[in-house]
Structure formats: structure tokens, C-alpha cells
BALOBA-1460 file (C-alpha; in Angstrom, 3 decimals):
// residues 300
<rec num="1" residu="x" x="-117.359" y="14.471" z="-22.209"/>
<rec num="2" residu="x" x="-114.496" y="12.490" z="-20.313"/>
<rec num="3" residu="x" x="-113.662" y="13.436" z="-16.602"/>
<rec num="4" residu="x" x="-110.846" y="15.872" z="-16.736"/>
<rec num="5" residu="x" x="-107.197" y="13.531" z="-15.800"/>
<rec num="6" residu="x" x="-104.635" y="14.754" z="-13.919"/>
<rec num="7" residu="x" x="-100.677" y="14.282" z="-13.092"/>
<rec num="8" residu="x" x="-99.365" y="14.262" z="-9.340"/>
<rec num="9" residu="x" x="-95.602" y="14.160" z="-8.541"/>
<rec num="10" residu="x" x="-95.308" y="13.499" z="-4.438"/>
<rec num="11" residu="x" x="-91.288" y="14.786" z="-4.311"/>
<rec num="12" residu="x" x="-89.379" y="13.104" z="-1.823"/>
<rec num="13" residu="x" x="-86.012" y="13.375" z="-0.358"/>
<rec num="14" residu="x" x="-85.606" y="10.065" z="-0.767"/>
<rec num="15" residu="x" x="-88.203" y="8.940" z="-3.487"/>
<rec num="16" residu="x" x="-90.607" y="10.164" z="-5.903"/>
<rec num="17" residu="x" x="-93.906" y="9.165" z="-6.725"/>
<rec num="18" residu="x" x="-95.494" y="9.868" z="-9.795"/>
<rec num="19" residu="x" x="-99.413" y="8.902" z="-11.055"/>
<rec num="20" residu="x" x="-102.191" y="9.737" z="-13.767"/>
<rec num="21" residu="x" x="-105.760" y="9.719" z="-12.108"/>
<rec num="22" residu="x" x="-108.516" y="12.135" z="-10.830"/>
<rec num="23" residu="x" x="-108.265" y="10.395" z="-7.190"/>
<rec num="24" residu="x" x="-108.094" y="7.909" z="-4.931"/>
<rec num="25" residu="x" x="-110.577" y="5.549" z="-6.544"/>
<rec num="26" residu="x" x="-108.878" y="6.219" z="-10.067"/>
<rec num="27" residu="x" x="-105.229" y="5.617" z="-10.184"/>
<rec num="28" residu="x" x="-104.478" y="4.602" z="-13.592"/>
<rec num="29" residu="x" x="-100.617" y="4.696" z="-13.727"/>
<rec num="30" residu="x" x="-97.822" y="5.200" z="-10.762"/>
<rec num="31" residu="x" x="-94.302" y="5.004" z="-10.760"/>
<rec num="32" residu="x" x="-91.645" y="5.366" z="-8.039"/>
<rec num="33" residu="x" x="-88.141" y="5.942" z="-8.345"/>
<rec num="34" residu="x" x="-85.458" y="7.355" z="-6.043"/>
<rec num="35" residu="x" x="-84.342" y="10.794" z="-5.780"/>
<rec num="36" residu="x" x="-81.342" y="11.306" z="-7.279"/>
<rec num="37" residu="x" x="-79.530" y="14.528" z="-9.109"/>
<rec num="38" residu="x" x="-82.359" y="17.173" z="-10.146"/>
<rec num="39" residu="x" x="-81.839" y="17.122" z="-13.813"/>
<rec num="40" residu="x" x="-82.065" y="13.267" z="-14.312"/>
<rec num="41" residu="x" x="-84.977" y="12.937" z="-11.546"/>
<rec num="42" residu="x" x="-86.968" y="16.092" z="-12.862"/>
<rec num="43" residu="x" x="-86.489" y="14.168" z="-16.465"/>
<rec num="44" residu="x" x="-87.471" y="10.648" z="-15.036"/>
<rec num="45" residu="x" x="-90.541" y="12.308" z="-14.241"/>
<rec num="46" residu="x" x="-91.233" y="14.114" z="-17.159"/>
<rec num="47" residu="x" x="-90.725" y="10.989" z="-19.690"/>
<rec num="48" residu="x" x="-93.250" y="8.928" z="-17.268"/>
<rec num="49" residu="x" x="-95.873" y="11.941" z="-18.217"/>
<rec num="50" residu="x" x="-95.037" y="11.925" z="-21.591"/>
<rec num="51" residu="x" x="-95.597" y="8.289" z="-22.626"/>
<rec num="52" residu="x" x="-99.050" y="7.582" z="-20.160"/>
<rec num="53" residu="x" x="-101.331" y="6.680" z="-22.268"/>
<rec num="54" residu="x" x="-104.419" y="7.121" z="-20.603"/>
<rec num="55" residu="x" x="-105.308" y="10.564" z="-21.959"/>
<rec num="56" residu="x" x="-104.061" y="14.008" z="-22.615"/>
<rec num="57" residu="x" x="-103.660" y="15.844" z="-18.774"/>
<rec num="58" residu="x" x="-105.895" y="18.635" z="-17.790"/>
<rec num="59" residu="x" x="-102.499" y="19.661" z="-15.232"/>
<rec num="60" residu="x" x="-99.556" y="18.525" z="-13.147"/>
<rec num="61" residu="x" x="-99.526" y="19.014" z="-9.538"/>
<rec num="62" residu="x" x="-96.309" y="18.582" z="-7.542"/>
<rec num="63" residu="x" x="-95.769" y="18.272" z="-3.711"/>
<rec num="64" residu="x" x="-92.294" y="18.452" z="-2.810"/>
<rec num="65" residu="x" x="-89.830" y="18.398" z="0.204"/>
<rec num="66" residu="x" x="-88.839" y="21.536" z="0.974"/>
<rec num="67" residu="x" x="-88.050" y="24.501" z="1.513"/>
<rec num="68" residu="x" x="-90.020" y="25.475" z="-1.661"/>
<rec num="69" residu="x" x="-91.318" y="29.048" z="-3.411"/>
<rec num="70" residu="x" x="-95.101" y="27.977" z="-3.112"/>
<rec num="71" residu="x" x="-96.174" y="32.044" z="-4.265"/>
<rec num="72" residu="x" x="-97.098" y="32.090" z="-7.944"/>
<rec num="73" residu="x" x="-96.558" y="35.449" z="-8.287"/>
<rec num="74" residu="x" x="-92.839" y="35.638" z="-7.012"/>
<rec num="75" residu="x" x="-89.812" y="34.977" z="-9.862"/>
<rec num="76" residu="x" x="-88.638" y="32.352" z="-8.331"/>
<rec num="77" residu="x" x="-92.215" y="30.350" z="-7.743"/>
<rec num="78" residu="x" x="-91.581" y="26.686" z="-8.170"/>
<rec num="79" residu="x" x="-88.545" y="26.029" z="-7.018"/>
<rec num="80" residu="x" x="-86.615" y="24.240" z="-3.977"/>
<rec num="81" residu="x" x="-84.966" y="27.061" z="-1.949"/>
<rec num="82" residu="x" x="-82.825" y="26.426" z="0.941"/>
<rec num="83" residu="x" x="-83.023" y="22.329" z="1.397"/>
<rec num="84" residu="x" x="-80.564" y="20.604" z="3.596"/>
<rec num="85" residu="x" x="-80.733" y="17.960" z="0.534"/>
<rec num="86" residu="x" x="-77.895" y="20.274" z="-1.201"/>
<rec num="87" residu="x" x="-78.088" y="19.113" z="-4.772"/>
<rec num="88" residu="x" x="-81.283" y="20.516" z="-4.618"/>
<rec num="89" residu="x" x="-80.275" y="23.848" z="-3.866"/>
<rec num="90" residu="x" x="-82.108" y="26.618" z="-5.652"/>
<rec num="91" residu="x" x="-83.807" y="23.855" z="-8.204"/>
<rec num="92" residu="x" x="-86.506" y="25.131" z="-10.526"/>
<rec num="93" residu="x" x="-89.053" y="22.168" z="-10.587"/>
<rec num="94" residu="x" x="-92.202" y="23.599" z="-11.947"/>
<rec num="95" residu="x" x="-90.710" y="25.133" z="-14.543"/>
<rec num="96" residu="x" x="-89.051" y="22.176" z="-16.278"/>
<rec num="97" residu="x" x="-92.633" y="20.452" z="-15.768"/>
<rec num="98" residu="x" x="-94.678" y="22.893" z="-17.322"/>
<rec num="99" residu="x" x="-92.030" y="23.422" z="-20.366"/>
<rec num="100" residu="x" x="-91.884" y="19.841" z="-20.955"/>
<rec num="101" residu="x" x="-95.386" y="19.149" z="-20.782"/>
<rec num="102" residu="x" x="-97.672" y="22.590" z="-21.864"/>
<rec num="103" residu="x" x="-99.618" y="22.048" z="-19.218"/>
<rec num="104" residu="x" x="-100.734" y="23.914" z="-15.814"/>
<rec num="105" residu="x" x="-98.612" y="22.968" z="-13.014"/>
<rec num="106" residu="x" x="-99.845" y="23.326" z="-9.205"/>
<rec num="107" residu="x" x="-97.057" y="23.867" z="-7.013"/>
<rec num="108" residu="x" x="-96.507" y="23.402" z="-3.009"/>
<rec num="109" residu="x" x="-94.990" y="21.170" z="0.012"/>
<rec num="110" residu="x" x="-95.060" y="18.014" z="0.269"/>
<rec num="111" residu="x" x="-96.895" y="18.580" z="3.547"/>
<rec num="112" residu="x" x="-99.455" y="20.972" z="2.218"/>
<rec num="113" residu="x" x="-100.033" y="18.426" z="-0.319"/>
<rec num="114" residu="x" x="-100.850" y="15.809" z="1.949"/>
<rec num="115" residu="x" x="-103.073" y="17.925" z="4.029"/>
<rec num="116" residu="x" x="-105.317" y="18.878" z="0.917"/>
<rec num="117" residu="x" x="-105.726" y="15.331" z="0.063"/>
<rec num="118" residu="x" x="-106.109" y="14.754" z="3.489"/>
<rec num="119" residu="x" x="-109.026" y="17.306" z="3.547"/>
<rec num="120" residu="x" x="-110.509" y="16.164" z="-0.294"/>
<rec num="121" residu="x" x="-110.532" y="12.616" z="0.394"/>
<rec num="122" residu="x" x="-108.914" y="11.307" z="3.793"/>
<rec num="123" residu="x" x="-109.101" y="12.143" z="7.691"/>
<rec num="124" residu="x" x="-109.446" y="15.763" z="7.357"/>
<rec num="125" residu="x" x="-112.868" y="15.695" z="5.264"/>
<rec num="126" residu="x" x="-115.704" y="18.015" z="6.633"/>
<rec num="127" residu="x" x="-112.995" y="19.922" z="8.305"/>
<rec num="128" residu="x" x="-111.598" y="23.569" z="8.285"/>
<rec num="129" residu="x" x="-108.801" y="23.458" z="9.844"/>
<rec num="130" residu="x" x="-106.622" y="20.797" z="9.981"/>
<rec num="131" residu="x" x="-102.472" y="20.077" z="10.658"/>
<rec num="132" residu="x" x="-100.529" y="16.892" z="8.663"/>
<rec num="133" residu="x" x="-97.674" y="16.601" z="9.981"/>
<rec num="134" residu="x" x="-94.887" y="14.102" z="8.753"/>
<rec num="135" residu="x" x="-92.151" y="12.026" z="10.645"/>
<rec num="136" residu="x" x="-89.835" y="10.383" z="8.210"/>
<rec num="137" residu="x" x="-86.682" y="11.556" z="6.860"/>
<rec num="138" residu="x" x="-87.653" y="15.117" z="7.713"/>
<rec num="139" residu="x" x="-90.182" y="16.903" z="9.764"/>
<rec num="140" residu="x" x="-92.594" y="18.789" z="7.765"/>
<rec num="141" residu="x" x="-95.923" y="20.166" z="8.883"/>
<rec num="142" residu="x" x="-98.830" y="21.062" z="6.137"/>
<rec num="143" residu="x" x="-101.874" y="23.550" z="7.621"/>
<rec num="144" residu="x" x="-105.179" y="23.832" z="6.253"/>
<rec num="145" residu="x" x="-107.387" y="26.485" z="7.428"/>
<rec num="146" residu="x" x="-110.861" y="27.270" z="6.150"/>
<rec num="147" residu="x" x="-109.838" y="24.271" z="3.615"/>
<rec num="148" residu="x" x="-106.939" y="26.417" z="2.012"/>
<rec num="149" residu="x" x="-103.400" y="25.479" z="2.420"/>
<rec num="150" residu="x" x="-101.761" y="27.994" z="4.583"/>
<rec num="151" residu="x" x="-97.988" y="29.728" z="2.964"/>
<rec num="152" residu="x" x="-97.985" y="33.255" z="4.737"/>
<rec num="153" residu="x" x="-94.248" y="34.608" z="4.528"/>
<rec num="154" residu="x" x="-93.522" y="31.534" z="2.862"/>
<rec num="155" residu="x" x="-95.047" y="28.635" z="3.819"/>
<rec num="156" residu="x" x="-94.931" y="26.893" z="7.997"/>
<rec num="157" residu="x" x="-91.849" y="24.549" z="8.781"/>
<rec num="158" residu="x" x="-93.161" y="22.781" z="11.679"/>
<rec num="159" residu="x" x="-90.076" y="20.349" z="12.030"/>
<rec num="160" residu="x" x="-87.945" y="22.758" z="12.912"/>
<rec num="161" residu="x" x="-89.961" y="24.356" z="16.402"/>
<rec num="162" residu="x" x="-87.238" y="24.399" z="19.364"/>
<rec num="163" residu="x" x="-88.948" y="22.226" z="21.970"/>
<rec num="164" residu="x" x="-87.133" y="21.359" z="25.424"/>
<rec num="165" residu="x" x="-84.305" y="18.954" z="25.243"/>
<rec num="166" residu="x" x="-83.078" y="17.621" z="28.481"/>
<rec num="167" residu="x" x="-79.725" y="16.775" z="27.283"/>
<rec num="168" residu="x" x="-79.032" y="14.673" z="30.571"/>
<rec num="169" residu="x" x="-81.613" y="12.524" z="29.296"/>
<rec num="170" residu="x" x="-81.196" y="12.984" z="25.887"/>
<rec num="171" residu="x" x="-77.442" y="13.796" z="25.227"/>
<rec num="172" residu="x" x="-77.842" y="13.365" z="21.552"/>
<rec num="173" residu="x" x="-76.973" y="16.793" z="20.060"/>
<rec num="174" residu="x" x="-79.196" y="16.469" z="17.401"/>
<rec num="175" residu="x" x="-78.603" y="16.127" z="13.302"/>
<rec num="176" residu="x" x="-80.434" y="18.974" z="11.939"/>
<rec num="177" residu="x" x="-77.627" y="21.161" z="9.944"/>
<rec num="178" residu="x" x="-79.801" y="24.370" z="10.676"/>
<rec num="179" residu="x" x="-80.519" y="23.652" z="14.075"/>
<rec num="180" residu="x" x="-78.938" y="20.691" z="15.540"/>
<rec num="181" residu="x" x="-81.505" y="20.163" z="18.147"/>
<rec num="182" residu="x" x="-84.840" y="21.535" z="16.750"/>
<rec num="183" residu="x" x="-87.633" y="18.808" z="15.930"/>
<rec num="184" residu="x" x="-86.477" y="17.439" z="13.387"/>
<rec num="185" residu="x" x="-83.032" y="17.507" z="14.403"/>
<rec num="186" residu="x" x="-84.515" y="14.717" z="17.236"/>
<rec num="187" residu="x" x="-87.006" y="13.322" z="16.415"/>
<rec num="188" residu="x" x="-86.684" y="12.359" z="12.496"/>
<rec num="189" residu="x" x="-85.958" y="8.984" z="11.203"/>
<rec num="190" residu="x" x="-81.714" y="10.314" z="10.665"/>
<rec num="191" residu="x" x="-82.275" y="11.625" z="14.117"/>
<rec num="192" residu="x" x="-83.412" y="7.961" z="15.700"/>
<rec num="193" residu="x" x="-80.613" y="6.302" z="13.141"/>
<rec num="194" residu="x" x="-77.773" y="8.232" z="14.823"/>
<rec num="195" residu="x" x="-78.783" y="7.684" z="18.317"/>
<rec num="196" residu="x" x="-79.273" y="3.750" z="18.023"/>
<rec num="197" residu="x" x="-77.097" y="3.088" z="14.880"/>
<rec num="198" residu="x" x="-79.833" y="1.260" z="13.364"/>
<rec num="199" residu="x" x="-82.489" y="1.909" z="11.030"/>
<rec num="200" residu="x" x="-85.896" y="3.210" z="13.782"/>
<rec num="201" residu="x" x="-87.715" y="0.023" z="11.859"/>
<rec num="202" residu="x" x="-85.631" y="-2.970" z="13.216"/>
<rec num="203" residu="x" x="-85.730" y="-1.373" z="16.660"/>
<rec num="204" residu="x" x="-87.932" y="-3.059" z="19.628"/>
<rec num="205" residu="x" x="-91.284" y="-1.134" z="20.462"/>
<rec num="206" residu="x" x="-90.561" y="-1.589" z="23.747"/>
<rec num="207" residu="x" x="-87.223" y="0.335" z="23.782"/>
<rec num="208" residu="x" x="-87.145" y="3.379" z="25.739"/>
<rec num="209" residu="x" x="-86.075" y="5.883" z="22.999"/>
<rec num="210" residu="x" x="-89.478" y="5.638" z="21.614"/>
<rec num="211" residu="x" x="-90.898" y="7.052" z="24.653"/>
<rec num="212" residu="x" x="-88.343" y="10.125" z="24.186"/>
<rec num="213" residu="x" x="-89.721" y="10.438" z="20.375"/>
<rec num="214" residu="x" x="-93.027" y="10.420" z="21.598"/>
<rec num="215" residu="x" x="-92.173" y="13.263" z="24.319"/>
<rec num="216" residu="x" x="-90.526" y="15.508" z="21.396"/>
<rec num="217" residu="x" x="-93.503" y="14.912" z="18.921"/>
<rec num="218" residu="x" x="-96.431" y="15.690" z="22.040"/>
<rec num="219" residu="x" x="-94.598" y="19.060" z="22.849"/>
<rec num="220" residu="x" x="-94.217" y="19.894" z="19.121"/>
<rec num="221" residu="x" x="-98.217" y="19.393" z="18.862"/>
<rec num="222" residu="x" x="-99.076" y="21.218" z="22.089"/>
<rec num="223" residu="x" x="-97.388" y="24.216" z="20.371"/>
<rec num="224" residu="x" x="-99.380" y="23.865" z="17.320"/>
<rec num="225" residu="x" x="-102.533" y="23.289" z="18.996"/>
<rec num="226" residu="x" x="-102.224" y="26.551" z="21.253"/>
<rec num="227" residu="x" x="-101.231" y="28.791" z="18.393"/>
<rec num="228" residu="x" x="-103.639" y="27.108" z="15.595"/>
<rec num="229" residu="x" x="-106.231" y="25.590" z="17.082"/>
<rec num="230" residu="x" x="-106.785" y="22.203" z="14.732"/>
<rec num="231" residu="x" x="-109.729" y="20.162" z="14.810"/>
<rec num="232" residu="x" x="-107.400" y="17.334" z="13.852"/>
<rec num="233" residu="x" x="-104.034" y="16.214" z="13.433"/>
<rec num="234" residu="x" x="-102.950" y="13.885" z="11.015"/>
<rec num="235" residu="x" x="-99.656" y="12.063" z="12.035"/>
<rec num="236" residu="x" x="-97.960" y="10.159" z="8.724"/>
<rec num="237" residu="x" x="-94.522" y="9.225" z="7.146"/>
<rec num="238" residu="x" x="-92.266" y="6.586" z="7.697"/>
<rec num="239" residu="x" x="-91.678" y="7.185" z="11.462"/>
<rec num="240" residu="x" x="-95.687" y="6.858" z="12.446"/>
<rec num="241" residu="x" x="-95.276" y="3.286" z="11.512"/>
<rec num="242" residu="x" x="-94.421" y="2.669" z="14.556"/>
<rec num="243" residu="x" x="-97.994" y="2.172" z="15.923"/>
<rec num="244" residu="x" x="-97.246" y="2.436" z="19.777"/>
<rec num="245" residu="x" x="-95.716" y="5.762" z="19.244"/>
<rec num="246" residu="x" x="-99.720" y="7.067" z="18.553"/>
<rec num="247" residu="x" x="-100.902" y="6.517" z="22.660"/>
<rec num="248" residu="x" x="-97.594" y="7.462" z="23.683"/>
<rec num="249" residu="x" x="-98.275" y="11.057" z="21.993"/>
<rec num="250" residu="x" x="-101.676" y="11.256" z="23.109"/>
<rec num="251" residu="x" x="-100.900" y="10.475" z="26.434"/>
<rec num="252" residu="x" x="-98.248" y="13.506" z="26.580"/>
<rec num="253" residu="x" x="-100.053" y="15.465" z="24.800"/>
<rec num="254" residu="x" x="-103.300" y="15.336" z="27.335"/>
<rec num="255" residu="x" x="-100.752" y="15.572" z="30.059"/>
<rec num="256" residu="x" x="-98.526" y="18.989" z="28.747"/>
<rec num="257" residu="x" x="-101.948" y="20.743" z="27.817"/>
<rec num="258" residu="x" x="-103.367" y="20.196" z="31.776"/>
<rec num="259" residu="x" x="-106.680" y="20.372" z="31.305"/>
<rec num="260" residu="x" x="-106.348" y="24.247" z="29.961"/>
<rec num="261" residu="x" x="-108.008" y="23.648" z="26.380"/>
<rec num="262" residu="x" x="-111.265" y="22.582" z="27.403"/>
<rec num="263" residu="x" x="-112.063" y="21.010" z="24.719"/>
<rec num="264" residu="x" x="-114.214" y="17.229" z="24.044"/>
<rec num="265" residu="x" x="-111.392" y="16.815" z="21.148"/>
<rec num="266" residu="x" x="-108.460" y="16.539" z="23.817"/>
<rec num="267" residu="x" x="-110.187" y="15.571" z="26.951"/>
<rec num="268" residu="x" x="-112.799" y="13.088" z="25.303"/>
<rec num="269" residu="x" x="-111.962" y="12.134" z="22.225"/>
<rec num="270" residu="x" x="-108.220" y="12.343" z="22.134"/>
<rec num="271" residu="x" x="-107.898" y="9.574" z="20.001"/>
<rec num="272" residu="x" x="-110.015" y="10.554" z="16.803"/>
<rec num="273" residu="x" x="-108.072" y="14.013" z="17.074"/>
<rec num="274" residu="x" x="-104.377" y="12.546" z="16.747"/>
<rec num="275" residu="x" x="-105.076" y="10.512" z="13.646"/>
<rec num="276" residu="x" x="-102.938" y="8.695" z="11.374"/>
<rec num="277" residu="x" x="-103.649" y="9.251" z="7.688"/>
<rec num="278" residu="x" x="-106.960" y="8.060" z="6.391"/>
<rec num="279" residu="x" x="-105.197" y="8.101" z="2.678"/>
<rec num="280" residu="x" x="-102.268" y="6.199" z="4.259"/>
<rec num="281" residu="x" x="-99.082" y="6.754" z="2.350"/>
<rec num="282" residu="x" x="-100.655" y="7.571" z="-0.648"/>
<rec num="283" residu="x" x="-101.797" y="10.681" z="0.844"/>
<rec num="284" residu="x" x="-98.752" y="13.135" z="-0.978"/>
<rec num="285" residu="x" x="-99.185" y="11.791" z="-4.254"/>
<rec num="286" residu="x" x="-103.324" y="12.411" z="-4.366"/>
<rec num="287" residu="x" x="-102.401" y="15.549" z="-2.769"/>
<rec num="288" residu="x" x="-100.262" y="16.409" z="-5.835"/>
<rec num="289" residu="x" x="-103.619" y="15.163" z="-8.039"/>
<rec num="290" residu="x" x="-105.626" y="17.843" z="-6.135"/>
<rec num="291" residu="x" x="-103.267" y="20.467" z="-6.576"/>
<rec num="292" residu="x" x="-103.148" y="19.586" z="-10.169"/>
<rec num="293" residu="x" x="-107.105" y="20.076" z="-10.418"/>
<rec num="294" residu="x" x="-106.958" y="23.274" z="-8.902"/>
<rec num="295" residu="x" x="-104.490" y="24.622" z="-10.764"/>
<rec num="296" residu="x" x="-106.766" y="23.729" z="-13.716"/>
<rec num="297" residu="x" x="-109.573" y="25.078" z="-12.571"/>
<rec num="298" residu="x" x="-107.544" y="28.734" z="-12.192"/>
<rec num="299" residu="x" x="-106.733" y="28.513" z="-15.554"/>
<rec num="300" residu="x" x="-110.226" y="28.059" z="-16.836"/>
């Protein structure tokens, strides 16, 4: 009997990814197109689906920005709540999905996505408890604990901790429209934009704002590490390109935590604990893949 196949849709603010697969050594089909009004991006998706031709799907998983419902027993599970991207507002997404295409849907963050595939396949395997956290047009933080994404109340938005901001330094009031100056408000890829009026990609490594990013990003992780204990952080999206910005953070981070978690992680091997991702930026869409499978395997 053939290997059960699977949908993933990695949801974006900015893009969506869509593929037909099992994981990451089978990718049989993937699309990407940008993220646009709900109803013709939701329907985008839907038609790719729909005319694969690689077999009939076993499920659809979807990991999408946020803020989502991620709790299947709540009315509203499966849709986008209270985004900052405000066409988005209040969107049902699984339901469309699972109309469309009769099939189970698996439903969570785009962050909790990318940790589970993380976990299944990546930097996180033979792990319990690991954090992904992403740096790109938002900041979004995915948990993992005992291998089981981690939703709570609702589900954790790490991007938008208050860390210090030393506005002499830093005078940027930041561009969160929550917050202003939370995490994400200063240290996301709109955030470095609106400070340097450029995109973060065409500035220098050498320029001295990176060293500021890296300082918000270290104290963000020394919270998570005191209150969650990880046994490894995984550092993607579009910001984390930027290579230097890795030694920067684990220099800070070392440095904030003073020698209080004694543990070989941070004082000996600092550098296979803040990781980037072993899937690389394919991570959210075999996340979705995963969350497709286990949806499946509920409804068996």
C-alpha cells in the first residue's frame, strides 16, 4: 500500500508556500505566491491542491502568521485573530481548506510549525524541549516541550516580550502597532527598514545597528531560557541571514546570563545551543506536512 501523502501550506505575511510530500526527502510539488487579500490567497491555495496530481491527500496542514485559534475545540478554531496584517482580521483559514478539499486539516503558527519540523526532521531531533524562534517580517516564537507544540491560553507570542530599550542609544520608537517598542517592534526586518531606510539585506555587516539587533534578540532569549529552560534554540527567517548576527547573540547571551545557569549548553557549548535551522527555510512548510500527518493520524 502507498505511503500516506500529505498537503502543507507555510502562511506568510508576505508569502505562501504550498507542497505535496510526506517530508523533506519527498517534495513532489511546491508553489509560492504572495500574500494578498484572504479570499483570492486562501483560493490560490486551494486550486494548487486540487489539480496535484501526485495522489489523493491523506490531510492538509497549515502553519500560519498569527495571531491564530490553534484549539480545535473552540468555534472559532482555524482562524487568524487579531493580526497587525488587517485584511486578515478574523479570517477563517481552515475552514475554507477543509470544505474545499474533504480532507483533515492540522492547524497552528507558523512558528509552532517550524518547531515540529524542526523536532521531526531538523535541529531539534532527539530533543524535548526546544524554542524556534523567527526574525523576519515579524517576531514569532514556536515551543516544543516533551515534543508537543505548546498553545496554553492561546498559543506563546515571543516577539512581542518588553526587553530594555535605551532610547539614548536607540531613539527609534519602535513600529510594532501593539507595542511600539516590544521585540518585534525593534528588532524585525520593518523595524531595521525604518531605522536605516533600507532594506536590513543591502546593509554592511559591519554597521553598528546590527550589534543593537543582536543586544535585543540575546535579552529576548535570556528571558526564554530562564522561564523555559530549552535544550536548543533555533534562530530562522529572513533576518538570521545575516550570519554575524549568530556570535553577536551568543556572545550577549553568555554575558546577560553571568554564569548563573550552570549549564555545558551555555558555558561550553554555546554554539550548538543557538542554532540556525537545520531544515533551513523550508522548515514552515515541512512543518505544515507534519501537522498534516498528525492530524491524520487523529482521525484514524
Amino acid at each position: 500500500m502507498a505511503a500516506p501523502l500529505y498537503g502543507g501550506i507555510e502562511a506568510g505575511g508576505t508569502k505562501f508556500v504550498c507542497a505535496v510530500g510526506t517530508g523533506p526527502d519527498d517534495i513532489r510539488e511546491e508553489i509560492r505566491f504572495p500574500t494578498t487579500e484572504p479570499e483570492p490567497t486562501i483560493r490560490k491555495a486551494i486550486e494548487f491542491f486540487r489539480n496535484q496530481e501526485h495522489g489523493q491527500l491523506s490531510a492538509i496542514g497549515i502553519s500560519s502568521f498569527g495571531p491564530v485559534d490553534p484549539d480545535p475545540g473552540s468555534p472559532t478554531f482555524g482562524h487568524i485573530t487579531t493580526t497587525p496584517k488587517k485584511p486578515w482580521l478574523h479570517t477563517d483559514f481552515a475552514g475554507p481548506i477543509h470544505r474545499a478539499l474533504a480532507v483533515p486539516v492540522g492547524f497552528d503558527t507558523d512558528v509552532n510549525g517550524a518547531a515540529l519540523g524542526e523536532w521531526r526532521w531538523g535541529a531539534g531531533r532527539s530533543l524535548n524541549t526546544i524554542i524556534y524562534l523567527t526574525v523576519g517580517t515579524g517576531i514569532g516564537g514556536g515551543v516544543l516541550i516533551d515534543g508537543r507544540p505548546h498553545h496554553g491560553m492561546i498559543h506563546p507570542e515571543m516577539g512581542h516580550v518588553r526587553i530594555p530599550h535605551d532610547r539614548t542609544r536607540d531613539p527609534f520608537e519602535g513600529s510594532c502597532p501593539f507595542h511600539k517598542d516590544c521585540l518585534e517592534g525593534l528588532a524585525s526586518g520593518p523595524a531595521i527598514e525604518a531605522r536605516a531606510g533600507r532594506k536590513g539585506d543591502s546593509i554592511e555587516p559591519d554597521d553598528p545597528l546590527w550589534d543593537i539587533i543582536a543586544e535585543y534578540l540575546a535579552y529576548s532569549l535570556v528571558n526564554y531560557i530562564v522561564v523555559l529552560s530549552p535544550q536548543r534554540i533555533i534562530l530562522g527567517g529572513g533576518v538570521m541571514d545575516q550570519q554575524q548576527l549568530f556570535p553577536k547573540i551568543r556572545e550577549r547571551v553568555g554575558s546577560f546570563l553571568n554564569g548563573y545557569i550552570q549549564s555545558p549548553a551555555i558555558l561550553d557549548r554555546i554554539d550548538s545551543f543557538i542554532v540556525p535551522p537545520g531544515l533551513g527555510n523550508r522548515a514552515g512548510v515541512l512543518g505544515a506536512i507534519a501537522l498534516a500527518e498528525e492530524a491524520a493520524h487523529r482521525e484514524q
